[in-house]
SEMAR-734916 format. One line per 3 residues: their letters; for each residue x, y, z of N, C-alpha, C. Coordinates in steps of 0.1 Angstrom, whole numbers, plus 5000, padded with zeros to 4 digits. Layout:
% SEMAR-734916
a = X,Y,Z,X,Y,Z,X,Y,Z | ...;
***
This chain:
% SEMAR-734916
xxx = 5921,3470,3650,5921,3466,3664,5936,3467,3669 | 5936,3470,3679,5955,3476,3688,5957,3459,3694 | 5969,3459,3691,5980,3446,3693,5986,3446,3706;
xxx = 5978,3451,3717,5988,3454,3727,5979,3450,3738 | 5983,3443,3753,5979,3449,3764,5985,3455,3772 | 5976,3463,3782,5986,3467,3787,5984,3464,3802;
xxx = 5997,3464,3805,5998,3453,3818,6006,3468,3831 | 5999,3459,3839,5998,3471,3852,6017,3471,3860 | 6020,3481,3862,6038,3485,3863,6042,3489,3851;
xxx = 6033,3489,3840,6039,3496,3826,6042,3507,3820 | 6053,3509,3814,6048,3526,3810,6048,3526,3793 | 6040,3534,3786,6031,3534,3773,6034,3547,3768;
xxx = 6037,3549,3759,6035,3561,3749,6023,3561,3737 | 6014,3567,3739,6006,3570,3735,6000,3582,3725 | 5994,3575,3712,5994,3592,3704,5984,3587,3693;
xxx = 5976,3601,3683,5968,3599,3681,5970,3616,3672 | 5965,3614,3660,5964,3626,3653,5946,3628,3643 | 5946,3639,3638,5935,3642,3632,5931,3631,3622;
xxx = 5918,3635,3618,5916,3627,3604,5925,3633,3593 | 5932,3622,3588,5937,3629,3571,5948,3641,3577 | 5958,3643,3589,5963,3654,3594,5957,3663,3594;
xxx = 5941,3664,3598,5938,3676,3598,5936,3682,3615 | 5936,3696,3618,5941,3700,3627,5924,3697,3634 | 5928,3693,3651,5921,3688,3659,5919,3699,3667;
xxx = 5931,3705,3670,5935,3715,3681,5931,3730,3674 | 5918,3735,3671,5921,3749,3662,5924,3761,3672 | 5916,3761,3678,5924,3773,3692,5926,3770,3708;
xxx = 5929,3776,3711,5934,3776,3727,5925,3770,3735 | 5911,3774,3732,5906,3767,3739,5904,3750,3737 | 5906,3748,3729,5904,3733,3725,5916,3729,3727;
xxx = 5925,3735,3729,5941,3726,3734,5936,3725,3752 | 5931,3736,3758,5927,3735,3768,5924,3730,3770 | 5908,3725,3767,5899,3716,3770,5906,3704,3773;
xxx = 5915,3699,3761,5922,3685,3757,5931,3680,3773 | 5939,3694,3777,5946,3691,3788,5941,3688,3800 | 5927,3699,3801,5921,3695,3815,5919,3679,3812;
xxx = 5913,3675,3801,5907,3660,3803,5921,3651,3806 | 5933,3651,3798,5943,3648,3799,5949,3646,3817 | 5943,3663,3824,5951,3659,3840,5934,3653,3845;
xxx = 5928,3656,3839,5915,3653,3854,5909,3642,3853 | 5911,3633,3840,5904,3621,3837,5914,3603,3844 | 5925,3610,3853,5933,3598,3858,5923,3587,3863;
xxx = 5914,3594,3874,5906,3585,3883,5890,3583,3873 | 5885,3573,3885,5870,3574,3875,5859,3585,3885 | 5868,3597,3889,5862,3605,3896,5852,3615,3884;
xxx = 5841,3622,3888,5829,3628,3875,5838,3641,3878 | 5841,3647,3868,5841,3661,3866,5836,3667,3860 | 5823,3679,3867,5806,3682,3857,5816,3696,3855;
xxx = 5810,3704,3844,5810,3716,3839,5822,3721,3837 | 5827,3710,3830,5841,3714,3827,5844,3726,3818 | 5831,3734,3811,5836,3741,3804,5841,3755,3815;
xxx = 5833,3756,3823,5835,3763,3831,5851,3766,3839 | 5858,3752,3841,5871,3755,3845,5882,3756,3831 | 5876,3755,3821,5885,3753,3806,5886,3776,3804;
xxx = 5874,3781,3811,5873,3793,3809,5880,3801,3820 | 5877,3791,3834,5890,3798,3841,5903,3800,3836 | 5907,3792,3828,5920,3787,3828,5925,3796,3817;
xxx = 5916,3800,3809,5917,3807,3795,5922,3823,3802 | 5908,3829,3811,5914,3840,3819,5921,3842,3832 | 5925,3830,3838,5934,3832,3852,5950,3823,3849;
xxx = 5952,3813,3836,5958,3809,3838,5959,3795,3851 | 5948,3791,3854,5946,3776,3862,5932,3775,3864 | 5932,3761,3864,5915,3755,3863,5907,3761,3872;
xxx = 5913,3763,3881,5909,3768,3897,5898,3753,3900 | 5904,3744,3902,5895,3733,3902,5900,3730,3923 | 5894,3729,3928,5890,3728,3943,5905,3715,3948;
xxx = 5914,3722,3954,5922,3712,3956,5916,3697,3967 | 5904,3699,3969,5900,3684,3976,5897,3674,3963 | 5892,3685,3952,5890,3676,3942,5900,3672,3934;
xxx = 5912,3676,3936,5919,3673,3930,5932,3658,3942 | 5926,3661,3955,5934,3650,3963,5926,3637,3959 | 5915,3642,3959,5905,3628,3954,5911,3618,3942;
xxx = 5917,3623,3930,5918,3622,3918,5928,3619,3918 | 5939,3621,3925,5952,3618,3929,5948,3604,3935 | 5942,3604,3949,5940,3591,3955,5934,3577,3944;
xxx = 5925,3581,3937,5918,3573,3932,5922,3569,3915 | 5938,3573,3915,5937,3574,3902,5945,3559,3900 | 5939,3557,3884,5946,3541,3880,5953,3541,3866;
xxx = 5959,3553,3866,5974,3557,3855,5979,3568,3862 | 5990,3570,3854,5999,3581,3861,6004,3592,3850 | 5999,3602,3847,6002,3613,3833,6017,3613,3837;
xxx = 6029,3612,3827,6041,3615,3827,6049,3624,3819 | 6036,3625,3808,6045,3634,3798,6035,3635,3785 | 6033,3649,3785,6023,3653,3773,6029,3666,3766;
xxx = 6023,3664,3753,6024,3670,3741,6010,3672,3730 | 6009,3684,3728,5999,3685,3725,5999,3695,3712 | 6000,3692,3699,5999,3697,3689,5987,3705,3678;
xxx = 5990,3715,3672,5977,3715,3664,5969,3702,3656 | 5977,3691,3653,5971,3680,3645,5972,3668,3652 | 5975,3668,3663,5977,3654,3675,5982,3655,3686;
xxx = 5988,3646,3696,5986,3644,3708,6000,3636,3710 | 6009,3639,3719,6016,3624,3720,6014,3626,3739 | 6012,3612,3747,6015,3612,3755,6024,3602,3761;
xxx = 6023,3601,3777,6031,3590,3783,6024,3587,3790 | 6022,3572,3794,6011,3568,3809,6020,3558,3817 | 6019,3555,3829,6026,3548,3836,6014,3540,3841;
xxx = 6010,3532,3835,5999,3519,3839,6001,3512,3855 | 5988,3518,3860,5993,3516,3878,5978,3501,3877 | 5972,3501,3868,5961,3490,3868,5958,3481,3854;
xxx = 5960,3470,3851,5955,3464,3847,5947,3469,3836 | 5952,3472,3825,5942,3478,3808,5936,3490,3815 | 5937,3496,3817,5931,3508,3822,5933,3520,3812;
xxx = 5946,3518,3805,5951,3526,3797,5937,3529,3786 | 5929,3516,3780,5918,3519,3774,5911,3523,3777 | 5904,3524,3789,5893,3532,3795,5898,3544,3795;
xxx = 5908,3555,3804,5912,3565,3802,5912,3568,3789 | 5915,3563,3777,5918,3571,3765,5900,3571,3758 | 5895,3561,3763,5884,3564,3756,5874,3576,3761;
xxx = 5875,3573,3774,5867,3584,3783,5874,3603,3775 | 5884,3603,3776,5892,3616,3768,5890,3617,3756 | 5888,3607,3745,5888,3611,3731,5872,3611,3729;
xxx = 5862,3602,3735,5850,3607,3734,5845,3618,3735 | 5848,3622,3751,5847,3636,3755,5851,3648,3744 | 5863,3647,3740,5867,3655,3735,5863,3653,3717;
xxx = 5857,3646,3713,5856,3645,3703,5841,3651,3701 | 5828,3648,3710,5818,3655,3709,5818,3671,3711 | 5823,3673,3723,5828,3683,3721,5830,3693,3708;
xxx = 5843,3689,3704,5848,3692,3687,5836,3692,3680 | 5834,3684,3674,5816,3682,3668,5805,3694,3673 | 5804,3692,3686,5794,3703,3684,5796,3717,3681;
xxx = 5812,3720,3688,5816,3732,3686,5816,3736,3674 | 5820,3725,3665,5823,3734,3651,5813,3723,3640 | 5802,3721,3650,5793,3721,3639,5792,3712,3627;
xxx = 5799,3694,3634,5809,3688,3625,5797,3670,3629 | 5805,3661,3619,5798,3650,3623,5809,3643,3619 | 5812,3628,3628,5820,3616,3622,5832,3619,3633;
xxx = 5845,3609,3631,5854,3612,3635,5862,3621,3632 | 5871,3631,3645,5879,3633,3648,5893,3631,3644 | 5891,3620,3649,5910,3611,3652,5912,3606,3643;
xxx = 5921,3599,3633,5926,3593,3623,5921,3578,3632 | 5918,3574,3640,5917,3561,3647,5916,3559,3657 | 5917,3538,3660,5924,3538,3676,5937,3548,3681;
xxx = 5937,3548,3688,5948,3556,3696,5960,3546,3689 | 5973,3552,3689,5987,3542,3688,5989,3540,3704 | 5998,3530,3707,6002,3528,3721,6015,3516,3716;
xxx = 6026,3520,3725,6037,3513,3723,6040,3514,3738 | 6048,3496,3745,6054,3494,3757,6066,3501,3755 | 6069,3508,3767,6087,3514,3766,6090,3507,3779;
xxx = 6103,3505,3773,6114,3494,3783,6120,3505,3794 | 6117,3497,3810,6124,3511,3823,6132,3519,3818 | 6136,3527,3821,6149,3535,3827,6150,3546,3816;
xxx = 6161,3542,3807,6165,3551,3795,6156,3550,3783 | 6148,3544,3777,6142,3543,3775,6132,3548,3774 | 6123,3552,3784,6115,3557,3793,6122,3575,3786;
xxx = 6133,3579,3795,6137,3592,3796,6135,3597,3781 | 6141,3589,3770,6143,3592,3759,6132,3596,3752 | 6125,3590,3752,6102,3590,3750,6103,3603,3750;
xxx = 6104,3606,3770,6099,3621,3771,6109,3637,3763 | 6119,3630,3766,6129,3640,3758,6127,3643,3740 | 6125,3630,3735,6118,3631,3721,6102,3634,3721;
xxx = 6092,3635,3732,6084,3643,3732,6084,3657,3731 | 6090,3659,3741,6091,3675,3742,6100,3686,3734 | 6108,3680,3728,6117,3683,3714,6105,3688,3703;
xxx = 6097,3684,3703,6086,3685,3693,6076,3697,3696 | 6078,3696,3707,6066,3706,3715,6066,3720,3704 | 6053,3723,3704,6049,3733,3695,6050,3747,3706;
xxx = 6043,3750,3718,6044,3753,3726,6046,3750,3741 | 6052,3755,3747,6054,3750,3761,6042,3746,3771 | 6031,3753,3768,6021,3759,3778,6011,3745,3773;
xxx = 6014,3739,3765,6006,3723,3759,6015,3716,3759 | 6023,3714,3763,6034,3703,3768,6045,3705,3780 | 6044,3692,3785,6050,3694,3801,6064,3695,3801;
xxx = 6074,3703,3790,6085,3702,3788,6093,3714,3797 | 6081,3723,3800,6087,3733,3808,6085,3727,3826 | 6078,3717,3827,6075,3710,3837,6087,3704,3841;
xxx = 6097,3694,3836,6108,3689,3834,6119,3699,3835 | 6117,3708,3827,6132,3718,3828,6132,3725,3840 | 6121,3733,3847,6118,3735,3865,6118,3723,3872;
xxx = 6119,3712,3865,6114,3704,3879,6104,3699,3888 | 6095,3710,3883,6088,3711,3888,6071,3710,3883 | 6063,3707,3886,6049,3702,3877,6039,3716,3884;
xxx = 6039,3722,3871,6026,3730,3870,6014,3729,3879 | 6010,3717,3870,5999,3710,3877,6000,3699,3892 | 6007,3703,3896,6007,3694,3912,6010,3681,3909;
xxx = 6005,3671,3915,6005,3655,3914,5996,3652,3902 | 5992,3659,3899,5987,3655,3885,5997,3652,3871 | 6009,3659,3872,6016,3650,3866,6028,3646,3873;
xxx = 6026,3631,3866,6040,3629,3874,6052,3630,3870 | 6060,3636,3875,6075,3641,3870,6083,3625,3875 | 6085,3621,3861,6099,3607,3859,6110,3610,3861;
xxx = 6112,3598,3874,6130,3606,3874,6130,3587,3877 | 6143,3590,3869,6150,3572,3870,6152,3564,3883 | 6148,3553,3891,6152,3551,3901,6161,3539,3902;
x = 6172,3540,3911,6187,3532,3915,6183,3521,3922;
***
């Protein structure tokens, strides 16, 4: 059972690896899949046929998901994605807690999903994940920065972690993630 709550103004580093380090992530598309849930699961908005935009994304390079649905998801959302990493054998992220434990619903909603998924695709039964998710409080400011900079240090690839998001400045994915910058 996780020793934590998490309390709304917070920000959380969160992460989670295979059973026994075994690889979670076997190809592209399953890192895919992981990220769309990762940007599109902020709000408790439904997103049907996801495999469908996981396949845009494979050949166009973006979900092509309907920017109304994505203002929606923005308005309605009750965490804030800050910083992801996405490995062949785990996951590390960052959430900026805008509600009240919410942090557990989002991760459940994402590793469910993503866990049946896995299973059916490869034909598999049981868990996934080595567990509960880890989750640790990080203290404002530098602290905070430090997280993301020792996340992205690790990054296996750029294009599954938002480290190239940070070095432009600029977020890939729109308000879907949010780019941390210290405030005075």
């Amino acid at each position: 059972m996780r020793n934590i709550t998490f309390i709304k103004g917070e920000y959380y580093t969160v992460n989670n690896s295979g059973v026994l380090e075994s690889p979670i992530f076997i190809d592209e598309e399953d890192r895919v899949r992981f990220l769309f849930l990762l940007l599109h699961f902020q709000s408790p908005i439904v997103i049907n046929n996801v495999d469908w935009y996981v396949v845009t994304f494979l050949k166009k390079g973006k979900f092509g998901i309907n920017p109304k649905t994505v203002g929606r998801i923005v308005k309605h959302r009750q965490l804030e994605l800050i910083s992801f990493n996405i490995t062949p054998c785990g996951f590390t992220i960052i959430l900026h807690n805008t509600e009240d434990c919410i942090i557990s619903v989002y991760m459940q909603r994402i590793l469910t999903g993503y866990s049946k998924y896995f299973n059916s695709k490869y034909k598999r039964r049981g868990h996934v994940f080595q567990g509960p998710f880890q989750a640790r409080k990080l203290k404002k400011g530098d602290d905070i920065k430090k997280e993301i900079t020792k996340n992205h240090l690790v990054s296996e690839k750029e294009k599954y972690s938002s480290a190239k998001d940070y070095f432009m400045n600029d977020s890939r994915w729109g308000d879907l993630l949010k780019i941390y910058t210290i405030r005075k």
